[in-house]
PDB file as gemmi writes it, atoms N, CA and C in Angstrom:
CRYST1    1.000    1.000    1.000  90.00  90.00  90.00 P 1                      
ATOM      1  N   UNK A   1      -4.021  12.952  10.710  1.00  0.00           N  
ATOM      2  CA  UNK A   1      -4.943  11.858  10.907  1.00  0.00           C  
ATOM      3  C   UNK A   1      -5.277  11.754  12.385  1.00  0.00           C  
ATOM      4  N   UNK A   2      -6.480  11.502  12.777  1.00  0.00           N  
ATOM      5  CA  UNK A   2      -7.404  11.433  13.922  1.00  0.00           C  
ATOM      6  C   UNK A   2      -6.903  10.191  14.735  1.00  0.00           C  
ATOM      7  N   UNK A   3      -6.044   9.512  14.233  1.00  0.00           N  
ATOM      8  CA  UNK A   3      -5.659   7.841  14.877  1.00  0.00           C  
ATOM      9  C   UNK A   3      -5.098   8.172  16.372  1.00  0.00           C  
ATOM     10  N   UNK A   4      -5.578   7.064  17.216  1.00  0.00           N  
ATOM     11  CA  UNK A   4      -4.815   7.110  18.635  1.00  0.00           C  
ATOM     12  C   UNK A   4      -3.132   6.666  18.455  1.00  0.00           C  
ATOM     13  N   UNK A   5      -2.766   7.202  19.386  1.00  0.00           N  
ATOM     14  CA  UNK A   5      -1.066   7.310  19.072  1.00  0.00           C  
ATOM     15  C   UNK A   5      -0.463   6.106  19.376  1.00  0.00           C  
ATOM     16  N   UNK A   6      -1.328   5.301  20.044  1.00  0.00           N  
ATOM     17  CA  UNK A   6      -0.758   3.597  19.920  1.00  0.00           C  
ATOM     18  C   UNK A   6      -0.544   3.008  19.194  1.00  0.00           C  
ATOM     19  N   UNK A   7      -1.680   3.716  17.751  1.00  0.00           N  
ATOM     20  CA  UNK A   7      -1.440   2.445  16.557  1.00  0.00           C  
ATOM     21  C   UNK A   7      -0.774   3.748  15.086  1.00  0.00           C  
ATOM     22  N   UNK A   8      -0.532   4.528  15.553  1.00  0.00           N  
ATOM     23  CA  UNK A   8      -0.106   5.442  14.270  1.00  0.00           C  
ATOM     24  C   UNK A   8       1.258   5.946  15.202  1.00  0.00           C  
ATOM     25  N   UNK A   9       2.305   6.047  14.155  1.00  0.00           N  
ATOM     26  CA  UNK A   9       3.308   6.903  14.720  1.00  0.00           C  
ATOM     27  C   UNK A   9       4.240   7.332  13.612  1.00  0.00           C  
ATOM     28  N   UNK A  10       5.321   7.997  13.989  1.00  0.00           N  
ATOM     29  CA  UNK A  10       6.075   9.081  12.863  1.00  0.00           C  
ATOM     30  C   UNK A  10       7.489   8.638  13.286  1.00  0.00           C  
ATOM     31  N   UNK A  11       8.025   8.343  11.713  1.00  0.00           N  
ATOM     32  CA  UNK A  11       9.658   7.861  11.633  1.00  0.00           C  
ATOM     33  C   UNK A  11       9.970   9.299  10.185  1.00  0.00           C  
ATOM     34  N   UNK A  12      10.448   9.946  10.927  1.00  0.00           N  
ATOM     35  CA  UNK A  12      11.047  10.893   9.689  1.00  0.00           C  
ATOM     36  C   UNK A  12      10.466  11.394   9.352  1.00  0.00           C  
ATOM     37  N   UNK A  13       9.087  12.061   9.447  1.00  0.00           N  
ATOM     38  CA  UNK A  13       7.888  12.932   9.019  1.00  0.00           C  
ATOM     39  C   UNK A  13       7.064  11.870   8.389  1.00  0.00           C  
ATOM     40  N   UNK A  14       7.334  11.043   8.458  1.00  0.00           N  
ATOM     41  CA  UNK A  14       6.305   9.852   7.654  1.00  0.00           C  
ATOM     42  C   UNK A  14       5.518   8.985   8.624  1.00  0.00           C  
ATOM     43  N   UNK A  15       4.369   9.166   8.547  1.00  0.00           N  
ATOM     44  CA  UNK A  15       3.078   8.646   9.602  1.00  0.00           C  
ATOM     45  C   UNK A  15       3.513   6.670   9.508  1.00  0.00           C  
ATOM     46  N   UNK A  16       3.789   6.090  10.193  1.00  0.00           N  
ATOM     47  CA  UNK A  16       3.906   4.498  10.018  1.00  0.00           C  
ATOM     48  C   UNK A  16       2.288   3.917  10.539  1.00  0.00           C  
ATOM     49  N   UNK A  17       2.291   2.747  10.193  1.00  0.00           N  
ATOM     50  CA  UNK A  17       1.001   2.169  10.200  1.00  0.00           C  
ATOM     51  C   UNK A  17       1.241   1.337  11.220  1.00  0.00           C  
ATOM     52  N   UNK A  18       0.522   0.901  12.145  1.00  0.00           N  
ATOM     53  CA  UNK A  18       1.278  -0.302  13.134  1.00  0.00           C  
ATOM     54  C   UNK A  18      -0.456  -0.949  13.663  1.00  0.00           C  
ATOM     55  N   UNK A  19      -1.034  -2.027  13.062  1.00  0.00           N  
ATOM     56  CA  UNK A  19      -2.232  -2.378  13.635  1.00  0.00           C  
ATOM     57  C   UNK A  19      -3.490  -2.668  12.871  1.00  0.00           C  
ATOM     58  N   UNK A  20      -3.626  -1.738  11.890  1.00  0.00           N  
ATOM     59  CA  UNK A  20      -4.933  -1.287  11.145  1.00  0.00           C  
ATOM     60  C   UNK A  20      -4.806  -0.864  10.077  1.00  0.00           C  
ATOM     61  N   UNK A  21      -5.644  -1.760   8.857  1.00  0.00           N  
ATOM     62  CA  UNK A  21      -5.602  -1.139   7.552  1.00  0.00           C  
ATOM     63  C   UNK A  21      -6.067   0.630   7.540  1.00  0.00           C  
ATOM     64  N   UNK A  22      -5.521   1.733   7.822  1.00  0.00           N  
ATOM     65  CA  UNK A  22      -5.535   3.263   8.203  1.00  0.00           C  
ATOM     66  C   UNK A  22      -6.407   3.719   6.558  1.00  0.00           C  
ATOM     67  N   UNK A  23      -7.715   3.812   6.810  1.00  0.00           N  
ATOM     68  CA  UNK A  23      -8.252   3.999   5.724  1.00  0.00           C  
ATOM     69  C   UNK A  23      -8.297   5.626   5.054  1.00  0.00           C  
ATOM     70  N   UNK A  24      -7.664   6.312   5.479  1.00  0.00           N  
ATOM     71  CA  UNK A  24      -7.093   7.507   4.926  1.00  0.00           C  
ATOM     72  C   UNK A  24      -5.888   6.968   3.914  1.00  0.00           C  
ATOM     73  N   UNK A  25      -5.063   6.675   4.614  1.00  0.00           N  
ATOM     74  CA  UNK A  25      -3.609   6.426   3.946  1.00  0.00           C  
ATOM     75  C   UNK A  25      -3.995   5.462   2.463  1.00  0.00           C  
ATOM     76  N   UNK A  26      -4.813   4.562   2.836  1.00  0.00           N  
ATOM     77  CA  UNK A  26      -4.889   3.891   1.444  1.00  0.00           C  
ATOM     78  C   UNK A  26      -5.761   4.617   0.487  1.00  0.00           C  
ATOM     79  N   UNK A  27      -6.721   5.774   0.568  1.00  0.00           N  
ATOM     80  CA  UNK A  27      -7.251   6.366  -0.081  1.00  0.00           C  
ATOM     81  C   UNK A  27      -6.284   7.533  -0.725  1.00  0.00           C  
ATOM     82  N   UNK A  28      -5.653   8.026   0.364  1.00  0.00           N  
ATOM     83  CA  UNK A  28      -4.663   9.317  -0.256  1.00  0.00           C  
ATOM     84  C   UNK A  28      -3.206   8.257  -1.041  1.00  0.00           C  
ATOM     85  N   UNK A  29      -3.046   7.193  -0.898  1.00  0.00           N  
ATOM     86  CA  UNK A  29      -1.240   6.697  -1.657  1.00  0.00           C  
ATOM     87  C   UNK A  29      -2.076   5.581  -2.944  1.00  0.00           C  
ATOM     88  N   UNK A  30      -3.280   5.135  -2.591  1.00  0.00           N  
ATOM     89  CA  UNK A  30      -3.474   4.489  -3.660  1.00  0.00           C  
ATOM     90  C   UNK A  30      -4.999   4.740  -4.548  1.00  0.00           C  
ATOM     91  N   UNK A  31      -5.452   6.004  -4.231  1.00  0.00           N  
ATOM     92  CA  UNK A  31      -6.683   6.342  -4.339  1.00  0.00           C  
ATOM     93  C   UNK A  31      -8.103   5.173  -4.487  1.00  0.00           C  
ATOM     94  N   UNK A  32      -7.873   4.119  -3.782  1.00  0.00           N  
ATOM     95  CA  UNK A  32      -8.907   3.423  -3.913  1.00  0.00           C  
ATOM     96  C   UNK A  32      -8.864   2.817  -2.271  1.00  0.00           C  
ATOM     97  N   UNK A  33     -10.107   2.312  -1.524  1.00  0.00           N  
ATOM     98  CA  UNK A  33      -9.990   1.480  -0.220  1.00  0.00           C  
ATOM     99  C   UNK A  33     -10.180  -0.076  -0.729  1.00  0.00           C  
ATOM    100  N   UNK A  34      -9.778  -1.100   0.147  1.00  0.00           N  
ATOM    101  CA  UNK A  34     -10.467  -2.874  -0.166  1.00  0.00           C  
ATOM    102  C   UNK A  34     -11.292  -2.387   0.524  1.00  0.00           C  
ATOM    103  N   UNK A  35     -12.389  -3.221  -0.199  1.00  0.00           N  
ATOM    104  CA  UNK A  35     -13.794  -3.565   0.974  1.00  0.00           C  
ATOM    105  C   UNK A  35     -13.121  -4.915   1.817  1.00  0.00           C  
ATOM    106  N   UNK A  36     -13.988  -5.043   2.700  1.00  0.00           N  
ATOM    107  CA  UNK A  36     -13.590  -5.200   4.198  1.00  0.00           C  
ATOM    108  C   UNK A  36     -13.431  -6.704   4.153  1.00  0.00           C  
ATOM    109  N   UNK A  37     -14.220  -7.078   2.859  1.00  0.00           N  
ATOM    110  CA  UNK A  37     -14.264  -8.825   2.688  1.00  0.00           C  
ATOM    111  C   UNK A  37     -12.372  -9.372   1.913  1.00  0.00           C  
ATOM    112  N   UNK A  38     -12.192  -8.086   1.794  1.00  0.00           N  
ATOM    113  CA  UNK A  38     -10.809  -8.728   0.791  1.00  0.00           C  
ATOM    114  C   UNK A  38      -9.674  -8.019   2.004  1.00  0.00           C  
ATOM    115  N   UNK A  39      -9.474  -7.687   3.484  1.00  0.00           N  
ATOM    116  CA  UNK A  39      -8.885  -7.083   4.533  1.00  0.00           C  
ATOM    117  C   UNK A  39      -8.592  -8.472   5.331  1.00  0.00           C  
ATOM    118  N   UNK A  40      -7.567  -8.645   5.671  1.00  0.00           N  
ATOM    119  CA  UNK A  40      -6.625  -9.941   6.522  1.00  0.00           C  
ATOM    120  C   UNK A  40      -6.485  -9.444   7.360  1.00  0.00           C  
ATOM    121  N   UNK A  41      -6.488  -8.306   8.651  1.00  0.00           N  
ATOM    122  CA  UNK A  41      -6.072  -8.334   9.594  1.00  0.00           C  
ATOM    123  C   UNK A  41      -4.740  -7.086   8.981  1.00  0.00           C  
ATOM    124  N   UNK A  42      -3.341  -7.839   9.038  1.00  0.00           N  
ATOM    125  CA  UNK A  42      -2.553  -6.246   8.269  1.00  0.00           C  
ATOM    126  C   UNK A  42      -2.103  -6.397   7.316  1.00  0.00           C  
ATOM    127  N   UNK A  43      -3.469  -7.318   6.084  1.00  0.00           N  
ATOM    128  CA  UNK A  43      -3.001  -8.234   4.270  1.00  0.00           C  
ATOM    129  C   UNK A  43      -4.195  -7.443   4.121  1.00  0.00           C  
ATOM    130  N   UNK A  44      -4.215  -7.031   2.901  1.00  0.00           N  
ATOM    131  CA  UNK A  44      -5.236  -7.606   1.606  1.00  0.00           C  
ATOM    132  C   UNK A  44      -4.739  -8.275   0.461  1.00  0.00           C  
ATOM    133  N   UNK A  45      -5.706  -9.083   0.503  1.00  0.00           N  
ATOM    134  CA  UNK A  45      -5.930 -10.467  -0.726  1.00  0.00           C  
ATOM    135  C   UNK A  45      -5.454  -9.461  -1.991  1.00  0.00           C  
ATOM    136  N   UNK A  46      -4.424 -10.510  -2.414  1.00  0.00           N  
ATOM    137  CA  UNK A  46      -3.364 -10.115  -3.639  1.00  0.00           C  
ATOM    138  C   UNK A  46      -4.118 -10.292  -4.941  1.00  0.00           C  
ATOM    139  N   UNK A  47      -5.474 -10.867  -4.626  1.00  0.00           N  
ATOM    140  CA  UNK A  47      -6.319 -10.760  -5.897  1.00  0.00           C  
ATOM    141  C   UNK A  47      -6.904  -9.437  -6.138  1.00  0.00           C  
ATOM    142  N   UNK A  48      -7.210  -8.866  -5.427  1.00  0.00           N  
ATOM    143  CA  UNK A  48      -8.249  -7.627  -4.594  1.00  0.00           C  
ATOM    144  C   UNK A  48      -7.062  -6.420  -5.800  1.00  0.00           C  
ATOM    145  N   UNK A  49      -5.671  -6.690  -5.418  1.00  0.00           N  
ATOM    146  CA  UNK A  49      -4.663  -5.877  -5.730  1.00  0.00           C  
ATOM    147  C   UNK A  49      -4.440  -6.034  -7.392  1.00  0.00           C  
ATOM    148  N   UNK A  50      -4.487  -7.154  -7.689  1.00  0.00           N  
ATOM    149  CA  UNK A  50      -4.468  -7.520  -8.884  1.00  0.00           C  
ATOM    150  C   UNK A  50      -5.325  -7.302  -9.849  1.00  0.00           C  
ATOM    151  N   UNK A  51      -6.791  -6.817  -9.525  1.00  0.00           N  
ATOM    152  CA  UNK A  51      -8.268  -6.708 -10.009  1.00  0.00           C  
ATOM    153  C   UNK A  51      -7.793  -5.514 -10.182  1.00  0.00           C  
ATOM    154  N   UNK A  52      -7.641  -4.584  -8.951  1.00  0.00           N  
ATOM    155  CA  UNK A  52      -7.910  -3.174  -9.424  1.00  0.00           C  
ATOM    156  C   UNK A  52      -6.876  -2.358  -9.618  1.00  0.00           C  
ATOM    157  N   UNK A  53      -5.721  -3.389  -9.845  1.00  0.00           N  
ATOM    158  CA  UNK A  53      -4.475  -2.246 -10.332  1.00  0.00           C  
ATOM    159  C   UNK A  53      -3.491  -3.136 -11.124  1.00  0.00           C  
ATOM    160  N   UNK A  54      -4.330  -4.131 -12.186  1.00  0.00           N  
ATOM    161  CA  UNK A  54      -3.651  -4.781 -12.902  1.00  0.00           C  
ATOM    162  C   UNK A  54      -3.072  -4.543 -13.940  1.00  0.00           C  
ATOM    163  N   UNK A  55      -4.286  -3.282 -14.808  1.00  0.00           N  
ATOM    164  CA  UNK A  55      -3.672  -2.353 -15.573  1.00  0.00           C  
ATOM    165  C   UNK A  55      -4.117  -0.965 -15.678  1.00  0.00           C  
ATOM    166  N   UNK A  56      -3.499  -0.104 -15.952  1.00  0.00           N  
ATOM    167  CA  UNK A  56      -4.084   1.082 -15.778  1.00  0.00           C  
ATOM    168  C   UNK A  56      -4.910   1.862 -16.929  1.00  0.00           C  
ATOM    169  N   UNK A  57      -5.541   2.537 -16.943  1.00  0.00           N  
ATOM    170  CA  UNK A  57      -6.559   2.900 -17.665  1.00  0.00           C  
ATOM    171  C   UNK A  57      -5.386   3.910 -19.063  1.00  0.00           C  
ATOM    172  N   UNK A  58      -5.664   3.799 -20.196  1.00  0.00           N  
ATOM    173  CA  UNK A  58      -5.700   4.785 -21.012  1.00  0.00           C  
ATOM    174  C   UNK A  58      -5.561   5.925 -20.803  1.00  0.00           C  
ATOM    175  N   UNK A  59      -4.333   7.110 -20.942  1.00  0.00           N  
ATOM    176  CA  UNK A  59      -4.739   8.411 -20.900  1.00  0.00           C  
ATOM    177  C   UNK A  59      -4.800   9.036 -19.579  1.00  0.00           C  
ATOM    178  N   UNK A  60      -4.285   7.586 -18.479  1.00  0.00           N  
ATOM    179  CA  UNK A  60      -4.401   7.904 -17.074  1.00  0.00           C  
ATOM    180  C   UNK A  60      -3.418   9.260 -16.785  1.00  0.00           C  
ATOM    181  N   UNK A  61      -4.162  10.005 -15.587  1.00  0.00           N  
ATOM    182  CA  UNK A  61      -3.462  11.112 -15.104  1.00  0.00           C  
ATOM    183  C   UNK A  61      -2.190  11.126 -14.237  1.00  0.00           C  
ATOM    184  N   UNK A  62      -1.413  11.643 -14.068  1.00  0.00           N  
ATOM    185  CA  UNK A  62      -0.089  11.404 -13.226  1.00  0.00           C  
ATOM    186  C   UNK A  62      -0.618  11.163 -11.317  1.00  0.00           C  
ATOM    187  N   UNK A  63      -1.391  11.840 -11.187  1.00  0.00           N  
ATOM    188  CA  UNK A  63      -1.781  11.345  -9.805  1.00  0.00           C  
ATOM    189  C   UNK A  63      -2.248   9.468 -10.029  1.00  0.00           C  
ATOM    190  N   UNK A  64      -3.185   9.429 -10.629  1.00  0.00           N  
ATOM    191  CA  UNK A  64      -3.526   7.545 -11.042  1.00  0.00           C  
ATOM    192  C   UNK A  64      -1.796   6.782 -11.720  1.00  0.00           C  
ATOM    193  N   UNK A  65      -1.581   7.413 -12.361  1.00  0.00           N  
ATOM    194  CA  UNK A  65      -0.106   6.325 -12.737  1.00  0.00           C  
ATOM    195  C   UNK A  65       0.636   6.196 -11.513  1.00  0.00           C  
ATOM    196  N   UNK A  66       0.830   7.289 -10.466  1.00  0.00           N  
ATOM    197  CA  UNK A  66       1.759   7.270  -9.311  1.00  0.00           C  
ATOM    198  C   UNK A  66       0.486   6.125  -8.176  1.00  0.00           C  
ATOM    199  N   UNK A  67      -0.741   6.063  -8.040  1.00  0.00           N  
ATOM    200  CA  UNK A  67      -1.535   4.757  -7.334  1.00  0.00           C  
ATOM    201  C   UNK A  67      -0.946   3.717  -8.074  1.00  0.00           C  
ATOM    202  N   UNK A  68      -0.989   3.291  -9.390  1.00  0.00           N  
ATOM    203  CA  UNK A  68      -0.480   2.492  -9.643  1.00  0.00           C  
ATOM    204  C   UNK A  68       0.687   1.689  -9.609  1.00  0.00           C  
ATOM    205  N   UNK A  69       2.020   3.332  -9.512  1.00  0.00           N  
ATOM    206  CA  UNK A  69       3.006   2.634  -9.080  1.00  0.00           C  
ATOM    207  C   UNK A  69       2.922   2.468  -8.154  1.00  0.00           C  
ATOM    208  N   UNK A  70       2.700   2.894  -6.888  1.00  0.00           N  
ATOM    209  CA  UNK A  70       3.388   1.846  -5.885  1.00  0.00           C  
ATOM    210  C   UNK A  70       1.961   0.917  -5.350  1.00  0.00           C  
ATOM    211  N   UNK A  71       1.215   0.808  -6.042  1.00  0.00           N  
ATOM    212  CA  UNK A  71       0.040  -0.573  -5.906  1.00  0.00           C  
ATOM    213  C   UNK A  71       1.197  -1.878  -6.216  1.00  0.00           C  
ATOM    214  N   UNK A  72       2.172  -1.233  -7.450  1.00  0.00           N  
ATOM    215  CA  UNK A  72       2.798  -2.486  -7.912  1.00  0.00           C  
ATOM    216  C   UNK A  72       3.771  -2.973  -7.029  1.00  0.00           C  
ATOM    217  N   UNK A  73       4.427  -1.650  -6.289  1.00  0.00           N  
ATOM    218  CA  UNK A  73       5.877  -2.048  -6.057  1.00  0.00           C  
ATOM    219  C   UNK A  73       5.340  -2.718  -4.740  1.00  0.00           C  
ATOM    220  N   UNK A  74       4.236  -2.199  -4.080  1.00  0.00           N  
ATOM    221  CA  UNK A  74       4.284  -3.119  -3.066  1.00  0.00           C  
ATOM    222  C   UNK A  74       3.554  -5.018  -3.145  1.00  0.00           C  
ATOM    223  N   UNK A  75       2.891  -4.629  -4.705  1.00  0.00           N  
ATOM    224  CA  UNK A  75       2.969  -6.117  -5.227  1.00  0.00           C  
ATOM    225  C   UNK A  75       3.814  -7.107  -5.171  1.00  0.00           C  
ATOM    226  N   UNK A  76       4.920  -6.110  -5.927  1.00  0.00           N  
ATOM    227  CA  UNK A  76       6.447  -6.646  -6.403  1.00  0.00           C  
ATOM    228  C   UNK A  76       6.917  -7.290  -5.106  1.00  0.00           C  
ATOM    229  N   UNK A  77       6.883  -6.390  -3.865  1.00  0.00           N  
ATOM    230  CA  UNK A  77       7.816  -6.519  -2.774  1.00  0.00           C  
ATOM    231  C   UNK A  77       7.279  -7.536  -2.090  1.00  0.00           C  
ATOM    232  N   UNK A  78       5.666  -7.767  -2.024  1.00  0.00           N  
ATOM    233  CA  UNK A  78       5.549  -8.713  -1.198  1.00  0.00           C  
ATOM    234  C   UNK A  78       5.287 -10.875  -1.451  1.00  0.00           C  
ATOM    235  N   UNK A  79       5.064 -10.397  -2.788  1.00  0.00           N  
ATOM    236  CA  UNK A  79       5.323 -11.570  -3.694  1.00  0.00           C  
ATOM    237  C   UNK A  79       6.157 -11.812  -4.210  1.00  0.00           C  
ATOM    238  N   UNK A  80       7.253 -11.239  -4.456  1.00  0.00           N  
ATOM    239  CA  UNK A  80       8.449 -11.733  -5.038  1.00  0.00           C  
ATOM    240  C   UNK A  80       9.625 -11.393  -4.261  1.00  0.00           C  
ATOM    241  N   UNK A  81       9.926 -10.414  -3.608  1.00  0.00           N  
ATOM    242  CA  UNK A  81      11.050 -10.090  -2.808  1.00  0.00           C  
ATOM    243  C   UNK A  81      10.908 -10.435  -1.078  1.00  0.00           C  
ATOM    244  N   UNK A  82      10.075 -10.502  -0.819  1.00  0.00           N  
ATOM    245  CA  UNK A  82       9.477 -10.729   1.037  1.00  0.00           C  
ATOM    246  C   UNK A  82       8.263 -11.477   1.250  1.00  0.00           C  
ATOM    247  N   UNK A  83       8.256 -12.468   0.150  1.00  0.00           N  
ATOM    248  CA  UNK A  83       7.354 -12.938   0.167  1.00  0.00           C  
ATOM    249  C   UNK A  83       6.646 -14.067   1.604  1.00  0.00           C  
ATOM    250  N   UNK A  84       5.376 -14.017   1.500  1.00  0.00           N  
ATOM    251  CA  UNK A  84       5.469 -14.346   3.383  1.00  0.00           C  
ATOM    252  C   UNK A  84       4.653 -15.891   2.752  1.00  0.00           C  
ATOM    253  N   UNK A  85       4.655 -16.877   3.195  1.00  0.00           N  
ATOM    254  CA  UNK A  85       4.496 -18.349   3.252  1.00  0.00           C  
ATOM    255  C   UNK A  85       3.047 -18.225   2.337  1.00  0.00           C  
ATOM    256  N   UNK A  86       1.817 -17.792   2.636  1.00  0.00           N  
ATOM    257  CA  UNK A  86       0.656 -17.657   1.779  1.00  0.00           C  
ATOM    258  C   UNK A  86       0.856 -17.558   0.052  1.00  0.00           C  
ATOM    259  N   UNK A  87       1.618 -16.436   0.300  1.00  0.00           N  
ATOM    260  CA  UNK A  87       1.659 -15.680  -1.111  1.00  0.00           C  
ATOM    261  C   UNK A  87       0.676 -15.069  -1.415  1.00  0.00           C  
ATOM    262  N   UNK A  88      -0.348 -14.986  -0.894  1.00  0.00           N  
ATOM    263  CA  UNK A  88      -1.925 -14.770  -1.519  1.00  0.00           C  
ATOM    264  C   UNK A  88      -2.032 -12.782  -1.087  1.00  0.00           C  
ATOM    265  N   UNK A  89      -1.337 -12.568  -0.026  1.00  0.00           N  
ATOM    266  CA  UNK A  89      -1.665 -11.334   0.595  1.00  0.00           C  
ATOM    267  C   UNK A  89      -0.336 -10.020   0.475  1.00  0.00           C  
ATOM    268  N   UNK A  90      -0.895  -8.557   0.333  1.00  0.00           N  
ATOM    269  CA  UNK A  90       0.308  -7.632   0.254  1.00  0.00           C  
ATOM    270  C   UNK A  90      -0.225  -7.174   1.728  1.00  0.00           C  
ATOM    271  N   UNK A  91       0.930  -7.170   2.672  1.00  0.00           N  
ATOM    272  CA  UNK A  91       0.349  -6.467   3.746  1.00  0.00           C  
ATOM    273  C   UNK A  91       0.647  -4.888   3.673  1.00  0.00           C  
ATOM    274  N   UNK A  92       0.378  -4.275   4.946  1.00  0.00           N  
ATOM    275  CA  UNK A  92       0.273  -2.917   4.682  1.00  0.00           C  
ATOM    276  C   UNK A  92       1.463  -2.257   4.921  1.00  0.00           C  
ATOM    277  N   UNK A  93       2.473  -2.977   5.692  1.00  0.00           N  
ATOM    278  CA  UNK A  93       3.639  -2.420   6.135  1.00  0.00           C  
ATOM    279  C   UNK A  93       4.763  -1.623   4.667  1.00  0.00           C  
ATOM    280  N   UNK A  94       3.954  -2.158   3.692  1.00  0.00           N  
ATOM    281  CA  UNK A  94       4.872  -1.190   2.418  1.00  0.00           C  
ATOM    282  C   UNK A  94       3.875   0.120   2.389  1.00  0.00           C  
ATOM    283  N   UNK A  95       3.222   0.423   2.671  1.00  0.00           N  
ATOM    284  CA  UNK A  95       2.148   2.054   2.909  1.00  0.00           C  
ATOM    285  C   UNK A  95       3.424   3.081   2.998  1.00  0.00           C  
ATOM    286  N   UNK A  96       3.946   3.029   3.861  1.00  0.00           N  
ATOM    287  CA  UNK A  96       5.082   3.750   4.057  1.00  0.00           C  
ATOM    288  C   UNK A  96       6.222   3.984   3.349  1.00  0.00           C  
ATOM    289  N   UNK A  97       6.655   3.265   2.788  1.00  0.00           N  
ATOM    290  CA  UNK A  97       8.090   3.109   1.807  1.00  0.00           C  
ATOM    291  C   UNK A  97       7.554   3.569   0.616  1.00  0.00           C  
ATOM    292  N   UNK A  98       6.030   3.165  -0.342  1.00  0.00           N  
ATOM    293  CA  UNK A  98       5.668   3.182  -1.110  1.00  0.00           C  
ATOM    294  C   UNK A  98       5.165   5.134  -0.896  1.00  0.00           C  
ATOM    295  N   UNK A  99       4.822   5.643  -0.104  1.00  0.00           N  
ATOM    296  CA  UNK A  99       4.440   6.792   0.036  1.00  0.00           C  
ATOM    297  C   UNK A  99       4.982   8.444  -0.525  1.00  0.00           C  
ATOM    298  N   UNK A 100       6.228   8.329  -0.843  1.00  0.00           N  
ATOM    299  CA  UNK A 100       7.101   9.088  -1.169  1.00  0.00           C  
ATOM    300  C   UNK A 100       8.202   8.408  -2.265  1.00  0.00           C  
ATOM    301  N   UNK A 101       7.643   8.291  -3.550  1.00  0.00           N  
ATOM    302  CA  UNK A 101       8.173   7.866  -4.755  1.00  0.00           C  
ATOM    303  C   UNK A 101       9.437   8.226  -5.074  1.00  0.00           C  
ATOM    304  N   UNK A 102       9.335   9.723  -5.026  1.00  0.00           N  
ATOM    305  CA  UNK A 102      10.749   9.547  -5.617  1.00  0.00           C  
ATOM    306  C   UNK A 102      11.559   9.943  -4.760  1.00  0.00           C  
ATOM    307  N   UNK A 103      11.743   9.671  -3.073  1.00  0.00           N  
ATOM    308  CA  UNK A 103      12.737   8.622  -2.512  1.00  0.00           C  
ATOM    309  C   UNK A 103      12.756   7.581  -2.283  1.00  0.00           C  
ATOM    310  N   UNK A 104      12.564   7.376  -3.229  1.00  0.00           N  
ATOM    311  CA  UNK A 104      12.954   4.831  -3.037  1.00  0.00           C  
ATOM    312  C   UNK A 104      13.861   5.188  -3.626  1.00  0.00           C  
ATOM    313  N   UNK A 105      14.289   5.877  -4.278  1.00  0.00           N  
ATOM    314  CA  UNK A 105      16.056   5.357  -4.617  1.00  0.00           C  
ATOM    315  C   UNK A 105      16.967   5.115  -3.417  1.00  0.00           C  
ATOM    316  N   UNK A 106      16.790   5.894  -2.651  1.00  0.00           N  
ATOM    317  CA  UNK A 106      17.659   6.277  -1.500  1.00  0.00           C  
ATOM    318  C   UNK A 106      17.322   5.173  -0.556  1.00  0.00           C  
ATOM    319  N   UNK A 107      16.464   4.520  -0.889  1.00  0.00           N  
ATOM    320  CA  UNK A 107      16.516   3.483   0.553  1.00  0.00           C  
ATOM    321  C   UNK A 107      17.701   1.979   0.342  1.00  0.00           C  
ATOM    322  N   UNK A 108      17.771   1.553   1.375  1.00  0.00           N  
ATOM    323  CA  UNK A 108      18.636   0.574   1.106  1.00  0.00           C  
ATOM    324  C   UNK A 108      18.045  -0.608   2.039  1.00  0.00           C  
TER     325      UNK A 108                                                      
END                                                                             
């Protein structure tokens, strides 16, 4: 990714987000972008999340079931487990954790 090195950086081979909804990263981990009206600064509106990954389509392909999972888990994480005073917003800081599925077991 083309990002200046102030606001992108690398923990473990994994690019971190620090600043800016990084509109690569949300296209390649969740194959869809928010338009810019449903973008908080480092949230999008938990409705935005809820609209387009509330349920998944029929017959969906393993690349779309894996957007979906972690559309959810970072649902899960930011409304129910870390939830921040609004409630209304998932920020972006789960991009990263959510990025590499099948190591979330291993995190603690």
């Amino acid at each position: 990714m083309g990002d200046d090195p102030g606001r992108l950086y690398r923990l473990d081979g994994v690019a971190h987000i620090a600043g800016v909804i990084n509109e690569e990263w949300f296209q390649e981990l969740l194959g869809v972008l928010p338009p810019a009206n449903q973008i908080q600064k480092f949230a999008v509106n938990c409705t935005w999340f809820q609209e387009t990954f509330g349920e998944y389509p029929e017959g969906a392909d393993e690349e779309t079931v894996r957007h979906f999972a972690r559309a959810y888990i970072m649902m899960l994480s930011d409304t129910q487990l870390f939830a921040d005073k609004s409630g209304n917003r998932i920020h972006i800081r789960w991009l990263p954790f959510v990025a590499r599925l099948e190591e979330m077991g291993g995190y603690s």
